[in-house]
C-alpha positions in Angstrom: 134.9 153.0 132.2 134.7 149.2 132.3 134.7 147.4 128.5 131.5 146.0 127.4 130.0 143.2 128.6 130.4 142.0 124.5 133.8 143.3 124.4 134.8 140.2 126.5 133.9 138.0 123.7 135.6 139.2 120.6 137.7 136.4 120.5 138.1 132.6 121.6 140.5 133.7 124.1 138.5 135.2 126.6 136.3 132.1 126.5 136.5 130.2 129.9 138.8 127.9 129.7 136.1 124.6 130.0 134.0 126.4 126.6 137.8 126.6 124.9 138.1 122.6 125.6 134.7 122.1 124.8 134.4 124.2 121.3 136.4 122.4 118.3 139.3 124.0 116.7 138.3 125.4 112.7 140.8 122.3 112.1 138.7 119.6 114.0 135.6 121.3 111.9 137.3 120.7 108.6 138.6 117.4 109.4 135.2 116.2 110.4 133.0 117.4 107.2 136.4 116.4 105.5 135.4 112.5 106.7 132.1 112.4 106.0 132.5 113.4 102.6 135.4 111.4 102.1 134.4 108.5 103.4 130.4 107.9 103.9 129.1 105.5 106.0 128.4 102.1 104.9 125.2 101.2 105.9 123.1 98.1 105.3 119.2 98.9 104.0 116.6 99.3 106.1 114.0 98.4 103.4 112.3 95.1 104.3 112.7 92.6 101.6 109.7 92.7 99.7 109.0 96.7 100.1 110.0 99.6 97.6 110.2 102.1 100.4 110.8 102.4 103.9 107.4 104.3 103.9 105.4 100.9 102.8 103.2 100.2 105.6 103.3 96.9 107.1 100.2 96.7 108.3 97.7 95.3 105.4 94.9 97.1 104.0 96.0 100.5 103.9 96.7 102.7 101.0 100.1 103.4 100.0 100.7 105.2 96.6 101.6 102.7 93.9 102.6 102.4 90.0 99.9 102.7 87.8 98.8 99.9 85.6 97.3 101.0 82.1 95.3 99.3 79.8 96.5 100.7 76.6 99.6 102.9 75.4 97.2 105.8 75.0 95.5 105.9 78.2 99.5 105.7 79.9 100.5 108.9 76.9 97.5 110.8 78.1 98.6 110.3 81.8 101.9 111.4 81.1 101.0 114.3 79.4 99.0 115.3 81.8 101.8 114.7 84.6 104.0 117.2 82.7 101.2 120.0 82.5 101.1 119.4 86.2 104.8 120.0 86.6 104.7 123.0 84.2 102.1 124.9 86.2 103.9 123.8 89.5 107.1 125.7 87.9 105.2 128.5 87.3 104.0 128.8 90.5 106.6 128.7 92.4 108.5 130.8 89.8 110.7 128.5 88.1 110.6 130.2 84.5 112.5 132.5 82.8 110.7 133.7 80.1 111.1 130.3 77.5 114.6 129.0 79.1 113.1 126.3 80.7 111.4 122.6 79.7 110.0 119.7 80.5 110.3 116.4 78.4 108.7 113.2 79.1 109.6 110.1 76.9 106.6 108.3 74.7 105.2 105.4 76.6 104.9 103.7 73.2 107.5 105.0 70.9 110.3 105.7 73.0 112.0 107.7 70.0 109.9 110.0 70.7 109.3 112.9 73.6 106.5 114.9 74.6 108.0 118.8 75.8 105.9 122.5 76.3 106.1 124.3 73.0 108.1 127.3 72.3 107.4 130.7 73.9 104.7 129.5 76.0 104.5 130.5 79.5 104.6 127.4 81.8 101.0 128.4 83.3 99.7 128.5 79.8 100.9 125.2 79.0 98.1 123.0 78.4 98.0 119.4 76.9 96.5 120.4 73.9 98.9 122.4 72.9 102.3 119.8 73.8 104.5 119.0 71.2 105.9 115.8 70.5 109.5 115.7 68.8 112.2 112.7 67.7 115.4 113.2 68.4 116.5 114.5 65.1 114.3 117.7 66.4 111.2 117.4 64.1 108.0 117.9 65.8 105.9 115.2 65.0 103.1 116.1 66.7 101.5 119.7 67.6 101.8 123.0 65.8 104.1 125.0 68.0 107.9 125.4 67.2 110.3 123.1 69.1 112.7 124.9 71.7 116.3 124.4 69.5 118.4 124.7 72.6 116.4 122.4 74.6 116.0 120.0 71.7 119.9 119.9 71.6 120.1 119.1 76.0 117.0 116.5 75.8 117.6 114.6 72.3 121.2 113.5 73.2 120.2 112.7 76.6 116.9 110.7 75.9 118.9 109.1 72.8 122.2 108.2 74.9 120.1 107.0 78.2 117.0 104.8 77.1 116.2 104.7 80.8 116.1 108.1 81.7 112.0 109.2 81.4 112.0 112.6 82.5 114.1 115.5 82.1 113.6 119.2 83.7 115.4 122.3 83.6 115.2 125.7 84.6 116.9 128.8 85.9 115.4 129.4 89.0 116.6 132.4 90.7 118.8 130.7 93.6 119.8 127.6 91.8 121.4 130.2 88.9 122.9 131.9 91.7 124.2 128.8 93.2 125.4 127.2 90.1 127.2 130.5 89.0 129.7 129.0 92.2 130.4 126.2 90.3 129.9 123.9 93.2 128.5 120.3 94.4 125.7 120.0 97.0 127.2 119.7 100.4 124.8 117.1 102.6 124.0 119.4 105.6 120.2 118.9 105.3 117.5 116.6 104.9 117.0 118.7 101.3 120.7 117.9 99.9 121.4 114.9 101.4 118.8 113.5 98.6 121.6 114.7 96.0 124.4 112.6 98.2 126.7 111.1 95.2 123.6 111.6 92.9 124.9 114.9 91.0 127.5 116.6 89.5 128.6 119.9 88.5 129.4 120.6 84.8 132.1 122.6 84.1 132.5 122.7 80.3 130.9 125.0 78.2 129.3 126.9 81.2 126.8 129.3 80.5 126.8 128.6 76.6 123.6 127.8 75.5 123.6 125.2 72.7 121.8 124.9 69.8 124.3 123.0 67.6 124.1 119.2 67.9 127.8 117.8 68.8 128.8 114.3 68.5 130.0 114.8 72.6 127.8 116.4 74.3 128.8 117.0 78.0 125.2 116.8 79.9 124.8 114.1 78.2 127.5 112.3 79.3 127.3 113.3 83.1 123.7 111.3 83.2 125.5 108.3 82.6 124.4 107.1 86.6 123.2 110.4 88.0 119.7 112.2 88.5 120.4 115.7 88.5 123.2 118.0 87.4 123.8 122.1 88.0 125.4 123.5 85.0 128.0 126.1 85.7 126.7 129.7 84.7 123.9 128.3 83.5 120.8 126.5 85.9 119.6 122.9 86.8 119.1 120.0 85.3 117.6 116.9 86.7 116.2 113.2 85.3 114.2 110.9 86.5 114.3 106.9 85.1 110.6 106.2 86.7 108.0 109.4 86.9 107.4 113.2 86.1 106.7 113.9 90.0 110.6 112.6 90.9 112.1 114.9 88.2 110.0 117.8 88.8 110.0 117.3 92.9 
């Protein structure tokens, strides 16, 4: 009985001989990914002088999202706070929780000592911005009558206190980014999706899946934000920051 007409493609060699020229070796494969990574393309910007984005319209007249202007420190807190609502419920609906692992934290607009986060054992689609707690770094809630999460007050306090820049801060253990970060591995750009996280992340390796609740004088997340935006803590979940707005973080 004559094989299979499968059975004649089990293995490169009974490719014809122009599809063996044409496919690359595993070698050529690695060699290529291993020169993109290695050495990325230096490319000039395509921004026009003058624009934030390569999205700004040219043409006049049209409307183009821009930065808020606020007339007083409390209409820009109430904004905010409203923001990270937002994001909260957003988590929830696309299932981003885990019970009351995960927070939000969004810097003062006028005392940046001070951080606005969802209270303790609160669902995320419960969260409301009545009922947001505002906290220093020393982990006193100076505002709202819900407990402060203590292992999230440890991650955010040393980051918001060692990187004035740094607004925003999310984490969460979503259910494939735990997986993912259980790996202990970076990004690789091979979509639109990663390629956002190109030399903008990092994977941290210490203390992986500990969660802490002590405060330490070196504390390893917030070390790695130093020049980054998002980081995937090993055994743990995700972590990212954002130095402008609540939608870049959360996003």
């Amino acid at each position: 009985m004559p094989p299979h007409r499968h059975d004649h493609i089990d293995n490169e060699s009974s490719l014809p001989r122009i599809a063996r020229a044409a496919a690359p070796t595993n070698r050529t494969r690695r060699q290529t990914i291993s020169d993109v990574l290695d050495k990325p393309a230096k490319t000039k910007s395509i921004v026009q002088e003058g624009k934030v984005s390569i999205y700004q319209p040219t043409q006049e007249g049209l409307i183009f999202p821009e930065l808020l202007q606020f007339s007083s420190h409390a209409e820009h807190r109430q904004y905010l706070k409203e923001r990270i609502v937002g994001a909260c419920r957003a988590f929830s609906l696309q299932g981003f929780d885990y019970g009351f692992a995960d927070h939000l934290t969004v810097r003062d607009s006028e005392n940046p000592g001070l951080y606005w986060t969802n209270p303790m054992a609160i669902h995320f689609n419960q969260v409301k911005v009545s009922n947001l707690i505002c906290a220093d770094h020393q982990g006193n809630v100076v505002k709202g009558n819900h407990a402060i999460n203590r292992a999230g007050f440890v991650l955010y306090a040393a980051v918001h206190e060692q990187h004035q820049d740094i607004v925003v801060m999310c984490h969460a253990h979503t259910v494939y980014g735990t997986a993912f970060a259980a790996l202990g591995k970076s990004l690789v750009p091979m979509s639109q999706d990663t390629c956002a996280f190109f030399e903008d992340h990092v994977v941290i390796g210490d203390e992986a899946g500990k969660v802490a609740v002590e405060v330490k004088g070196d504390n390893k997340v917030a070390n790695a934000f130093k020049s980054l935006k998002a980081a995937i803590h090993q055994n743990h979940g995700l972590l990212t920051a954002s130095r402008h707005s609540i939608d870049s973080a959360a996003f």
